[in-house]
N, C-alpha and C positions, 0 to 999 in steps of 0.2 A: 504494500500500500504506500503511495508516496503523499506525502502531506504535504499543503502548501506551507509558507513561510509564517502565516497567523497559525496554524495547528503543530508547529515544532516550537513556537514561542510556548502556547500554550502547556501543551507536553510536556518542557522544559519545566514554567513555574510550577504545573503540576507535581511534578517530580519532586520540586526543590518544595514546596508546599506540604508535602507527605514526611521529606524528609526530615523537615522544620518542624513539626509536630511532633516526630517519632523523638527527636532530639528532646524537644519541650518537657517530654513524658518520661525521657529517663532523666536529664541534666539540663536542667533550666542555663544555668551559668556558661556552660561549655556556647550553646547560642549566645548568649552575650557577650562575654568573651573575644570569640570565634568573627561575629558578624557585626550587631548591635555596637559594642564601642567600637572596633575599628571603620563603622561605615560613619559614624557622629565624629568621630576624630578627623574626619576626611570631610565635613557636611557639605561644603563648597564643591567638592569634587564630584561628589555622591550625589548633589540636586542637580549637576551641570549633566551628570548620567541618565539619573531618571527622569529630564525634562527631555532628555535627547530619546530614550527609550520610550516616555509616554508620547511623543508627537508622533514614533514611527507607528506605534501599536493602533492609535488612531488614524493612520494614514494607512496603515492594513483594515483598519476595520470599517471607516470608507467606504474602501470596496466591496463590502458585504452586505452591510445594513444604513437605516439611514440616521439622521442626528438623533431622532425621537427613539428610535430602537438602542442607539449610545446611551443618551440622557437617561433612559429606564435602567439598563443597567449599570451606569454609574450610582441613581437612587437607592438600586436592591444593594451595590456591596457598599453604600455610604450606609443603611442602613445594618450589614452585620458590623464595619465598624465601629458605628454608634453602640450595637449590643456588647462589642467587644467592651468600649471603655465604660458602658453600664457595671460592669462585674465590677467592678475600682470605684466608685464615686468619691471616695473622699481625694483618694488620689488626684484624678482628673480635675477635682473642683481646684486643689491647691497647684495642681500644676497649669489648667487655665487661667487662675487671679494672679499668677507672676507674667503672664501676657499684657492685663487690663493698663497699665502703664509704661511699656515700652514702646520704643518706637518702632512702627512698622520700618522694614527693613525694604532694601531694594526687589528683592528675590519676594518677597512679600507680594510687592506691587506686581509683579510680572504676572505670580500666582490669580492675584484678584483682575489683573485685564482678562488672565485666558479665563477665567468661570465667568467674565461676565460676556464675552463674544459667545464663547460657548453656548450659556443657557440665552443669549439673545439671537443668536444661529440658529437657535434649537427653537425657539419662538417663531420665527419665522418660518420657518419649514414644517409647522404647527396648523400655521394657515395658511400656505400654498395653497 
């Protein structure tokens, strides 16, 4: 079976998805360690990564489905997110209130243009 280039991506995170759990289940630390502080020690590097890998994976997925069928599943895994940092509330509360007075950073703003062409792309193509 040959897979296109979005089903060997997927594959891939799958993979690494399972593996990251199997890890989680025996030695929490070993993933932090391992991934976690060195991907935060590098953050610059690591968002200039994952900005470059979340445009292509959208620029695969494109060619598949359209913004509204993106935007829906961007909701559903914003949503298990959200359930994830449910399990922590007190955590999350004290680590969102060290936000409420910084200042938004550059990389920040970049974040807030692309959700907002997105979800006004996605509005658009709503009412075609």
């Amino acid at each position: 079976m040959a897979f296109t280039t979005l089903e060997l991506i997927v594959f891939a995170f799958c993979l690494i998805l399972l593996l990251k759990l199997v890890i989680l289940l025996i030695n929490r630390k070993t993933w932090y360690d391992s991934v976690v502080e060195p991907t935060y020690q590098h953050a610059s590097l690591a968002s200039f990564i994952f900005g470059i890998i979340a445009l292509y994976i959208l620029f695969l997925l494109l060619k598949e489905l359209t913004l509204v069928q993106i935007f829906g599943a961007v909701i559903f895994s914003s949503l298990l997110l959200g359930l994830s940092f449910l399990q922590f509330p007190q955590e999350t509360l004290s680590f969102s209130k060290k936000f409420l007075n910084k200042k938004i950073e550059n990389g920040t703003y970049i974040l807030f243009i692309f959700w907002a062409i997105f979800a006004i792309l996605t509005l658009f193509s709503l009412f075609e």
